[in-house]
DOZARO-796077 format. One record per residue (C-alpha): residue in three letters; x, y, z. Coordinates in pm, whole numbers, plus 32768, in hexadecimal, padded with zeros to 4 digits. Layout:
N
ALAXYZ ...
***
This chain:
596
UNKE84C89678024 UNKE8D389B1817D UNKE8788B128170 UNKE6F78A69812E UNKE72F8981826F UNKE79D8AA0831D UNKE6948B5882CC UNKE5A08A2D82FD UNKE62B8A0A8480 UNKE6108B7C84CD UNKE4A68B938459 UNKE48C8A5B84F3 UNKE5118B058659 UNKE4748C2B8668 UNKE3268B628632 UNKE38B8A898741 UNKE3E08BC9882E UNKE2928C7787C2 UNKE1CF8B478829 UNKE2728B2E8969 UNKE2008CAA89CB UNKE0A18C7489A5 UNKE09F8B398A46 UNKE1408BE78B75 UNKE0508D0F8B59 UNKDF508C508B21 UNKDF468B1C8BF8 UNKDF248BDC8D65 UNKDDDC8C7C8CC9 UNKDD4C8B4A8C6C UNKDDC68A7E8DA7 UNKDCED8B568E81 UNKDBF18BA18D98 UNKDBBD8A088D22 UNKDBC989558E44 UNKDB5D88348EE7 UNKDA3288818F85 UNKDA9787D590F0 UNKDBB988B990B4 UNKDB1E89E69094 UNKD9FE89979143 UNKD9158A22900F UNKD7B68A94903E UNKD7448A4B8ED1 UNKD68889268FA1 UNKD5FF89FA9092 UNKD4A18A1390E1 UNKD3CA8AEF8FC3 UNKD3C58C8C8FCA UNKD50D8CCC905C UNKD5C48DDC8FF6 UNKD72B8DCF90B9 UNKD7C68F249134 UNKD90B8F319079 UNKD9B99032914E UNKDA6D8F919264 UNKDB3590B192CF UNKDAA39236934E UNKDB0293289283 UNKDC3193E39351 UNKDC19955D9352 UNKDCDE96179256 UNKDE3D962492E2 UNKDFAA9681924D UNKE08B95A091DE UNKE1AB954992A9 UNKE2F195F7922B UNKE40594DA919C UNKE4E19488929D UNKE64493FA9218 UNKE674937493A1 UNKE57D9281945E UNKE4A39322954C UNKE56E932796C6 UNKE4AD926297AE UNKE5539263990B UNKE5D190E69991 UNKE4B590029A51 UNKE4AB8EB59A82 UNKE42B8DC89989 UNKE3178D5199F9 UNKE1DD8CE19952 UNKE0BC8D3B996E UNKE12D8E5F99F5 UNKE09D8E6D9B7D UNKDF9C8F5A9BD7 UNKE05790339CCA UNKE1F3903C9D03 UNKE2E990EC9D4B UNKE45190B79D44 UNKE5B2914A9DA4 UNKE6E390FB9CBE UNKE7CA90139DA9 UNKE86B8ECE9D37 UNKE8648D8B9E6C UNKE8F88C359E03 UNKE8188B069E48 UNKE89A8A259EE1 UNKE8D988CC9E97 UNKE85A88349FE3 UNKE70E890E9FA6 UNKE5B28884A001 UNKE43D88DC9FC5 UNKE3AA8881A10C UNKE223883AA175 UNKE1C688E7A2A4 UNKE06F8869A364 UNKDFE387BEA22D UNKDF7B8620A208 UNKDF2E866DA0CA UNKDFAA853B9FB3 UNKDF8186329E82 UNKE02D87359F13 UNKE15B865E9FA8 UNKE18885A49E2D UNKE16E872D9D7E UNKE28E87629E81 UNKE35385F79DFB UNKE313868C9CB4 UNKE3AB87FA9CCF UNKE4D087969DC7 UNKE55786869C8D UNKE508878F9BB2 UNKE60C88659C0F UNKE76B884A9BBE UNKE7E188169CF8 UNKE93887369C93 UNKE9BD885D9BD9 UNKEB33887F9BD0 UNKEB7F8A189BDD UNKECDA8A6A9B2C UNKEC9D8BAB9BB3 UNKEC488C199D12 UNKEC238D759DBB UNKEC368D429F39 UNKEBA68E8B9F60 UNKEA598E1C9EE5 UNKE92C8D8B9FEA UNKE8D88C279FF0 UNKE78D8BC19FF2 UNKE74E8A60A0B8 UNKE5D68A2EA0AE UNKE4748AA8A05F UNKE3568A3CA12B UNKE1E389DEA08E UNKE0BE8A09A160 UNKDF3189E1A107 UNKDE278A6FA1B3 UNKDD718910A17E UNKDDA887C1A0FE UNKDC6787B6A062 UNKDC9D86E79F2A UNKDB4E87479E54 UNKDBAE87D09D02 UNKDA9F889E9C67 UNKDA5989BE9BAB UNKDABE8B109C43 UNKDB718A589D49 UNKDC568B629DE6 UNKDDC18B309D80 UNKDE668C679DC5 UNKDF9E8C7C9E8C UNKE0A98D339F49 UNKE2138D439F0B UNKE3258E069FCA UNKE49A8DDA9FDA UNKE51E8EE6A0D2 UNKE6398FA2A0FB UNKE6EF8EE4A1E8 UNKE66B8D9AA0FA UNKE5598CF4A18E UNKE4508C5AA07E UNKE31E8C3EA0CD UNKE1D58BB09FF6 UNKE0A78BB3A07E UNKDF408B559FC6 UNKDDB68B30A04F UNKDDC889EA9FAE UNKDEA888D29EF7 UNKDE6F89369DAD UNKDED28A969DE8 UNKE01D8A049E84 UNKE06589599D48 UNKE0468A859C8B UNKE14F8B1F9D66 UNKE2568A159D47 UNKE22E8A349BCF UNKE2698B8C9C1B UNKE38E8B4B9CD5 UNKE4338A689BEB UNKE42E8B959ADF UNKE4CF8C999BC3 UNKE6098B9B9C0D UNKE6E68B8E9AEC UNKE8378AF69A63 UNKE9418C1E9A52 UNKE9F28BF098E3 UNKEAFE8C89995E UNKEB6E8C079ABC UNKEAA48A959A81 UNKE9E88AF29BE8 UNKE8628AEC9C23 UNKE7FD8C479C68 UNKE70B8CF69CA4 UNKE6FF8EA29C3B UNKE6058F939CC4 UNKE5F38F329E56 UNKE5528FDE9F39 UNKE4318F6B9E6D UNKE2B48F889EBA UNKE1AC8ED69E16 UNKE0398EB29E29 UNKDFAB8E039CE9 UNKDE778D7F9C82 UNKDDC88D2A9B33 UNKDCEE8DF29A64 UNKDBC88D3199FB UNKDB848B9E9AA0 UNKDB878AD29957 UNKDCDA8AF198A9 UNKDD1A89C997D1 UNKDD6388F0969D UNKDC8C881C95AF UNKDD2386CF9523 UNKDC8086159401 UNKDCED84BD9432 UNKDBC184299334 UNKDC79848891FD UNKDDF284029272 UNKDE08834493C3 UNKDEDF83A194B9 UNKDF8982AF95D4 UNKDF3482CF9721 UNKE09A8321977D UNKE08A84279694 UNKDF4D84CF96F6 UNKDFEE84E29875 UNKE138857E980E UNKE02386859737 UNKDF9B86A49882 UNKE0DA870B9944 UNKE12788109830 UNKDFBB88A1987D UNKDFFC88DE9A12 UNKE14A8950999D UNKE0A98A9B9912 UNKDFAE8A929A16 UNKDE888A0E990A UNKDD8A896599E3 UNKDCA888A398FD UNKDD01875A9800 UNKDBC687829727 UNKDBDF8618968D UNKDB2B860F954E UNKDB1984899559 UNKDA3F83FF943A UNKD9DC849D92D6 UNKD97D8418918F UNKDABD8395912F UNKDB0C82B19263 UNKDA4A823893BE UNKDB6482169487 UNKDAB181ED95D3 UNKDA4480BE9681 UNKD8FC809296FD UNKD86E7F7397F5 UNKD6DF7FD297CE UNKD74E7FA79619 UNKD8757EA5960C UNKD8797ECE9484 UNKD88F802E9493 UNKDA18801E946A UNKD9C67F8892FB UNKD9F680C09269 UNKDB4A80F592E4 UNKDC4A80FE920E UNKDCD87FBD927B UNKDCEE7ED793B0 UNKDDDD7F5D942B UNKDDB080D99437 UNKDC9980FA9520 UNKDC8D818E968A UNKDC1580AB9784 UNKDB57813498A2 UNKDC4B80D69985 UNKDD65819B98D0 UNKDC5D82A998AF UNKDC2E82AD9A37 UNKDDA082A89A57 UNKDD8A83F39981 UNKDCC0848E9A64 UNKDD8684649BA0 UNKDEEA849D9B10 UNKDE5585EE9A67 UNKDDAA86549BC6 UNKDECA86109C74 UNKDF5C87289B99 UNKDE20883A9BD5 UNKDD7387B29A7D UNKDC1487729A4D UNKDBD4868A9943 UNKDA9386F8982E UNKDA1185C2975D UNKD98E861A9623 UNKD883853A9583 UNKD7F585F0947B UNKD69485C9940B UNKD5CD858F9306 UNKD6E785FC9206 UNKD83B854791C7 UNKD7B083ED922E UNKD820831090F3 UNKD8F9827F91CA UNKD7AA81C692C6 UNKD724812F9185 UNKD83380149197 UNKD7A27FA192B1 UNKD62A80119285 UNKD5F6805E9111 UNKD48680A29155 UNKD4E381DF9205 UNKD548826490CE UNKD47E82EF8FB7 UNKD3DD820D8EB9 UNKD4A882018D7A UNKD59383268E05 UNKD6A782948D01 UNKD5D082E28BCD UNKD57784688C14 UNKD5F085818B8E UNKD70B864C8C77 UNKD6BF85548D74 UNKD85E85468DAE UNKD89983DC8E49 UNKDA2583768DFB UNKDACF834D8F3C UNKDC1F83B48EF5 UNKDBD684DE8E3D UNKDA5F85A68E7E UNKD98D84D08F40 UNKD86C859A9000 UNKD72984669008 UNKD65284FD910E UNKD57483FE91FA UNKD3F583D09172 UNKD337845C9285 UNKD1E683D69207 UNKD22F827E925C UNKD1F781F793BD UNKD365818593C1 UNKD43A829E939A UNKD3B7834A94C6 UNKD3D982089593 UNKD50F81FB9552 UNKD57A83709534 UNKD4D7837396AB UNKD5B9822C9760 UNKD6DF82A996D3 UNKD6AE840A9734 UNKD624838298B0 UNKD776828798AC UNKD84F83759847 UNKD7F184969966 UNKD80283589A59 UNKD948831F9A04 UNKD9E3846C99FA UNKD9C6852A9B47 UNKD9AA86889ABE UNKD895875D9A9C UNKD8A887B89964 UNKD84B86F19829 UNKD881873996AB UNKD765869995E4 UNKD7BF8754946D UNKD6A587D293BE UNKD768884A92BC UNKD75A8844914A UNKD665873A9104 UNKD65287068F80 UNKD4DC87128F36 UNKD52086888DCE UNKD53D85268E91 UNKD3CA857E8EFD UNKD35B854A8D89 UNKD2A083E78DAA UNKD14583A68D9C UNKD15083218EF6 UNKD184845D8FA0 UNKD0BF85428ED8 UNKCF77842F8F13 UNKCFC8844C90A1 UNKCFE885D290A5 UNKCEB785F29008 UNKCE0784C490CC UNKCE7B859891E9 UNKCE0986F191A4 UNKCF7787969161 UNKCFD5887C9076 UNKD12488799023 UNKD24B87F9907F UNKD29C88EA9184 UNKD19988619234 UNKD20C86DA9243 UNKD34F877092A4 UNKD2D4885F93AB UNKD21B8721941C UNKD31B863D9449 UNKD3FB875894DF UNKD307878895F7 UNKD2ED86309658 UNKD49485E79674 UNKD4AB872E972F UNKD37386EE9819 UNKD435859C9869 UNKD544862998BE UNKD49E873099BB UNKD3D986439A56 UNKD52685A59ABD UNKD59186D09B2F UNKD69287199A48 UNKD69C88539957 UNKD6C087FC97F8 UNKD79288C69705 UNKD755890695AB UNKD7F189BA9473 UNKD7238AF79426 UNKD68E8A5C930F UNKD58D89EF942C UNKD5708B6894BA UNKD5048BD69303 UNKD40A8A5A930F UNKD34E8AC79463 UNKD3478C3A9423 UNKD26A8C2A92D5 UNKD12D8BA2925D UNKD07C8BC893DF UNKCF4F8C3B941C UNKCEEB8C10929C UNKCDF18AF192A0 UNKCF1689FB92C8 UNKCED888B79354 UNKD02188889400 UNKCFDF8A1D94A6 UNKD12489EC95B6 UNKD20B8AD1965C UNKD37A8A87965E UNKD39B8A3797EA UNKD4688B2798C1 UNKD5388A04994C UNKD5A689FE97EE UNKD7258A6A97BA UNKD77D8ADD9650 UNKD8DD8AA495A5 UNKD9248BBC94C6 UNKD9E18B61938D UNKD9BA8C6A9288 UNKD9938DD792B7 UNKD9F38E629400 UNKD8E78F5E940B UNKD7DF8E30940D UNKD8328E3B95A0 UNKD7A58F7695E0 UNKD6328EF19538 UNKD67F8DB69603 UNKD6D98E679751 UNKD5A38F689739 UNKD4B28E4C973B UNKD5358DC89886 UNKD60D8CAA97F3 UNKD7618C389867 UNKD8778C35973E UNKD9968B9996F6 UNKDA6F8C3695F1 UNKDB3B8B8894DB UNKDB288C6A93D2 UNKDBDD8B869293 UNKDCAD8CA191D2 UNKDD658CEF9321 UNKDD7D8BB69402 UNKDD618A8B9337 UNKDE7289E19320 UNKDE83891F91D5 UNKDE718A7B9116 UNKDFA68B1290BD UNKDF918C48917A UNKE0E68CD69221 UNKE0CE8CF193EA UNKE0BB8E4E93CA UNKDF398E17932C UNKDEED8D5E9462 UNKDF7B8E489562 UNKDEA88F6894C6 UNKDD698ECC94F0 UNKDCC88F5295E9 UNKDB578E9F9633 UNKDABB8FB99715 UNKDB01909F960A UNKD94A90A795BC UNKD8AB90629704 UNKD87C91959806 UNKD99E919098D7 UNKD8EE926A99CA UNKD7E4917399F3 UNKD83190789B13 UNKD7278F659A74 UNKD7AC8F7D993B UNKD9258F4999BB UNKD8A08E2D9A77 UNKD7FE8D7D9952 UNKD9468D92985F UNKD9F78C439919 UNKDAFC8C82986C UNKDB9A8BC3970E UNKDC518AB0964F UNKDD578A689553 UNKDD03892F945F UNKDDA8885393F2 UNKDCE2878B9295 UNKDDB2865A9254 UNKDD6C862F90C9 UNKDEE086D29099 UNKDF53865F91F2 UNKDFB0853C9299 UNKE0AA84CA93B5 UNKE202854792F9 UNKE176867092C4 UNKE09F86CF93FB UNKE18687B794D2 UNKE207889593BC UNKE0B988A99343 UNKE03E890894C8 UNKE18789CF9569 UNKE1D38AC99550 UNKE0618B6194D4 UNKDF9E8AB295F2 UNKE09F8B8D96BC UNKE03D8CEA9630 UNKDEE08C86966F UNKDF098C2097CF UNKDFAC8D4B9824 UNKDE568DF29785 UNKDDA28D169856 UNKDE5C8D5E99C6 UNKDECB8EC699A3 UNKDE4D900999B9 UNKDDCE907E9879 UNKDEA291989855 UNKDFA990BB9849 UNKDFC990B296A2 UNKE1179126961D UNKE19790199549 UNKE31790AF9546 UNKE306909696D8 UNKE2718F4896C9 UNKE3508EA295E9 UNKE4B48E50969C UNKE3B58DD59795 UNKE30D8D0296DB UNKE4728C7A963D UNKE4A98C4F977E UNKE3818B6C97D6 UNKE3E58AD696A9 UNKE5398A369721 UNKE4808A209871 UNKE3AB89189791 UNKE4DE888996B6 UNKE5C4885997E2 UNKE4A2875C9874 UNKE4AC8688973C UNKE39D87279656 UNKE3F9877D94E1 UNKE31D88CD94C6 UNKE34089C893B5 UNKE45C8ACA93AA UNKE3C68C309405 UNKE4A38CCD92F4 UNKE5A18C5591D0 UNKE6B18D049259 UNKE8008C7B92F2 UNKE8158C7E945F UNKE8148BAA9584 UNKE7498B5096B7 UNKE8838BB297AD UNKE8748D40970E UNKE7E78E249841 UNKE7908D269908 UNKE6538C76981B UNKE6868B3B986E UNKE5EE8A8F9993 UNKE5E489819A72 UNKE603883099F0 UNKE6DE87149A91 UNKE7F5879E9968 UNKE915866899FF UNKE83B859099BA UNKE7EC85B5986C 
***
C-alpha cells in the first residue's frame, strides 16, 4: 500500500515537474507571439495589401567568433557618466569637493537656469561627514554657469550643447549658447562628483578634465500611456525629472485611448465621461502645470490624441460617434479592461466635429509643435454596419482605405493649417502610399509636414526617409518598455542603421527616437522599474556617437546611472542579480545621502 502511494506521488511529481518545463518554454513564445494588440502594436488591422518586411536587422558580414575569454574584457577607468559626452578627455587626479562648494550664475537673469542651479547645488551631498581625509588632495570651492542667452523658447533642435572644464589648478567652468544646454551640463556635473566608499568624502577622479558634449539626434524621449492606468500628476513630474536626468528631452504623453478619457476639455465638458472615474482625470490646469515644470527641465511635452482608432472611450459622452451596433459584430473587440479597440465612425457628421475641437483644443493648450493624432490600428471589423457601407457607396469610395485615408487627411490638414506638424504611426505612411492614382476617389498624398513614428521594423525608416519624410523611431522589440526584453536589447539598437549616413537630408530627417511605455501591465508602482534603467541605454543611443556600442563598457556606467537614479528616491530595476553595492568604485552619485 505505501509502496502504491509512493509510487502514486512520484508519478504524480514528475508530472508536475514536466508540466512546469513546458510552461516555462513555452509561455515567452506565446507572450510575444499572442499579444495584446496595443501591446504589440499589430498590423493585422492595417490597411489592405501590406506585406511587412520581417528583417529588422542587416545582415553583418561573415566574421569570426570571438575566442572565450575566462576574464572580463579590460576597459581602462572613466568617469561614469551617461550619455557618454561627445568629446572628453581626462587625466587621472583625485580633488575633494568641498563642503562650502557652490554652482554660481555668471551674467545670466535667466529664472530656469537659476532654479536648474537650486536643483543641482541640493543635489549634491554637500553635509557629508569624511572619516577619512588626505590633506594632500585639491579642494574644489565652486563652478561657475554661464549662457550665451537667456532666451527661454524651448523647441525642437534647440541647441543644448555645452562646455565643461575643471583645470589643473581647479577652476570649473560651464559654459552653454543657451539655458537648456546649461542644464545638461549640471546634470553632467552632478555625475562626475561622487561619494568616496572609502574615506566618506565627495570626490571627484579624472581632473584636468575637458568636455565638449552635445546630443546626437533633437528628439530623445519617452511615451507614457496614461489611458489604460492613470497616473497622478505628482507622479508624472517626478517621471519627468528622471527624463532630464539622462538628458531625454521629450514627455510624449499618450493621454486618452479606448480604455479611459482622462483629459478635460472646456469646448466638450462631458468628454471626461469616459474616464475611469471622477477622480482620475487631468485638468487643464494640472496639464499646463505639466508643461512648465517639464520645460523648466529642457522637456517638450507631445500630446497624443489618436484618431479614428481606440476611441471607445468618446462614446460615453457622444455615443453617436461610434459605429452603429459596434457591440453586435464580429471581432469588433469592445471590453474595456481587457481588448477594447472601437474606432470613431467617420461617416457621420459628428465624429469629425468632434475629432476636429478636440484636436484644435488640444494644440491650443499644449505649446509644442508637435502633435500625435494616432492613426493606428483601426479595427475595420467595427466598420461592418449597413450605415457605413450605404455612405461609402453614396459617396463614390471603394474601400475602406479610402474613408480612412479621408478622414486622415482632414485631422492632419487641421493641424497644418494651425501650423503645427502632426505625427502619426506608420500605419499612415502604408494608408497614403497605396491605392493613388488608381481611379480612387479620395487620390491624396501623405503631406510632407507629416512626421511618421516608426514602431515595427527598423528598416521601414529608410522607405520613409527616401520619400522626404521626417521619422521618429520606436521600433517595439527593442525600445518598448512593457516587453520583457533585457537593457542590453535597447543599447544595441541603433536607428540609423538603414538610412544613408552619408546623406546629409537623410540624417536630417531621422529626428531621432522613443522608448514606450503601454500601461496595460503598468501602472504607478511599477513605472520606474519598468522605465530605468532601459530608457537609460536608449538615451545614451540617442545622445552619443554611434560608435559608442559596447555593452561590457557601458554597463558599470549604466549601474552607475542607476544609483545616480535610486539615491534621488526612484525604485528602478537592478542592472544585474549580482551582489554588490552602489559605494564599489565610486558608482554611486550625488544624492543628499544625510538626509535620507
Amino acid at each position: 500500500m505505501n509502496i502504491k502511494l509512493n509510487r502514486k506521488k512520484k508519478i504524480y511529481l514528475i508530472t508536475f515537474f514536466i508540466i512546469c518545463a513546458i510552461v516555462l518554454i513555452v509561455t515567452p513564445s506565446a507572450y510575444y507571439g499572442v499579444r495584446n494588440k496595443r501591446d504589440s502594436h499589430d498590423r493585422s488591422n492595417q490597411p489592405e495589401d501590406i506585406t511587412p518586411n520581417t528583417t529588422d536587422t542587416p545582415s553583418p558580414s561573415p566574421s569570426p567568433s570571438p575566442s572565450p575569454s575566462p576574464t572580463p574584457k579590460p576597459y581602462p577607468a572613466r568617469p561614469m557618466i551617461v550619455p557618454w559626452p561627445d568629446y572628453i578627455t581626462y587625466q587621472m587626479n583625485s580633488l575633494v569637493i568641498s563642503n562650502q562648494f557652490q554652482l554660481r550664475i555668471v551674467n545670466s537673469k535667466s529664472d530656469i537656469l537659476a532654479q536648474a542651479v537650486q536643483r543641482y547645488q541640493e543635489l549634491l551631498p554637500l553635509d557629508y561627514v569624511a572619516w577619512t581625509i588626505n590633506p594632500e588632495l585639491p579642494l574644489l570651492n565652486a563652478c561657475t554657469v554661464s549662457v550665451g542667452s537667456d532666451n527661454e523658447n524651448l523647441f525642437l533642435g534647440v541647441d543644448e550643447s555645452y562646455h565643461l572644464e575643471i583645470t589643473v589648478d581647479q577652476v570649473c567652468s560651464l559654459y552653454s549658447p543657451t539655458v537648456f544646454g546649461a542644464l545638461r551640463g549640471l546634470e553632467t556635473i552632478s555625475q562626475l562628483f561622487v561619494l568616496n566608499g572609502t574615506t566618506g568624502s565627495l570626490v571627484f577622479n579624472y581632473y584636468p578634465v575637458l568636455i565638449k558634449d552635445k546630443p546626437r539626434f533633437p528628439h530623445r524621449g519617452v511615451m507614457l500611456d496614461t489611458s489604460r492606468h492613470f497616473y497622478p500628476v505628482p507622479t508624472i513630474k517626478q517621471f519627468i525629472d528622471t527624463l532630464s536626468y539622462a538628458k531625454m528631452n521629450v514627455f510624449h504623453w499618450h493621454l486618452v485611448d479606448a480604455n479611459s478619457f482622462p483629459m478635460e476639455s472646456k469646448v466638450y465638458p462631458n468628454m471626461t465621461m469616459g474616464a475611469f472615474n471622477g477622480f482620475e482625470i487631468y485638468r487643464q490646469s494640472e496639464i499646463l502645470d505639466v508643461i512648465e515644470y517639464a520645460k523648466y527641465r529642457g522637456i517638450r511635452v507631445m500630446p497624443e490624441i489618436d484618431v479614428p482608432g481606440h476611441a471607445t472611450s468618446w462614446g460615453f459622452a457622444f455615443p453617436e460617434v461610434l459605429p452603429d451596433d459596434f457591440k453586435s459584430m464580429d471581432n469588433c473587440h469592445s471590453d474595456r479592461y481587457t481588448w477594447d479597440n472601437v474606432p470613431l465612425d467617420p461617416t457621420k457628421p459628428k465624429s469629425l466635429e468632434v475629432a476636429t475641437a478636440l484636436i484644435k483644443e488640444t494644440m491650443n493648450l499644449f505649446n509644442d509643435e508637435f502633435i500625435h493624432i494616432g492613426g493606428d490600428e483601426v479595427d475595420r471589423n467595427c466598420w461592418q454596419s449597413k450605415q457605413i457601407q450605404q455612405w461609402m457607396n453614396d459617396n463614390g469610395f471603394k474601400g475602406f482605405d479610402d474613408l480612412e485615408r479621408w478622414f486622415d487627411s482632414k485631422i492632419q490638414n487641421t493641424v497644418i493649417d494651425n501650423k503645427k506638424s502632426p505625427v502619426v504611426w506608420e500605419d499612415s505612411f502604408f494608408l497614403f502610399g497605396k491605392h493613388l492614382g488608381n481611379n480612387s476617389v479620395v487620390d491624396v498624398k501623405l503631406p510632407k509636414e507629416t512626421i511618421i513614428h516608426l514602431y515595427h521594423n527598423l528598416s521601414l525608416s529608410s522607405d520613409i526617409v527616401s520619400q522626404g519624410y521626417r521619422v521618429i523611431v520606436s521600433n517595439a522589440w527593442s525600445w518598448y518598455l512593457d516587453l520583457r526584453q533585457p537593457w542590453q536589447v535597447y543599447y544595441a539598437n541603433e536607428i540609423s542603421q538603414w538610412i544613408d549616413n552619408d546623406d546629409a537630408k537623410q540624417v536630417s530627417l531621422l529626428l531621432g527616437g522613443e522608448t514606450c511605455l503601454w500601461s496595460e501591465n503598468a501602472d504607478v508602482t511599477t513605472l520606474y522599474k519598468k522605465v530605468w534603467p532601459k530608457s537609460g541605454a536608449a538615451a545614451e543611443r540617442l545622445w552619443s556617437k554611434a560608435s559608442l556600442n559596447d555593452t561590457e563598457e557601458f554597463e558599470p556606467r549604466l549601474k552607475s546611472f542607476n544609483c545616480h537614479l535610486y539615491y534621488r528616491g526612484f525604485g528602478v530595476t537592478q542592472t544585474d542579480i549580482l551582489p554588490g553595492s552602489c559605494f564599489e568604485s565610486n558608482f554611486v552619485n550625488t544624492y543628499q545621502m544625510a538626509h535620507q
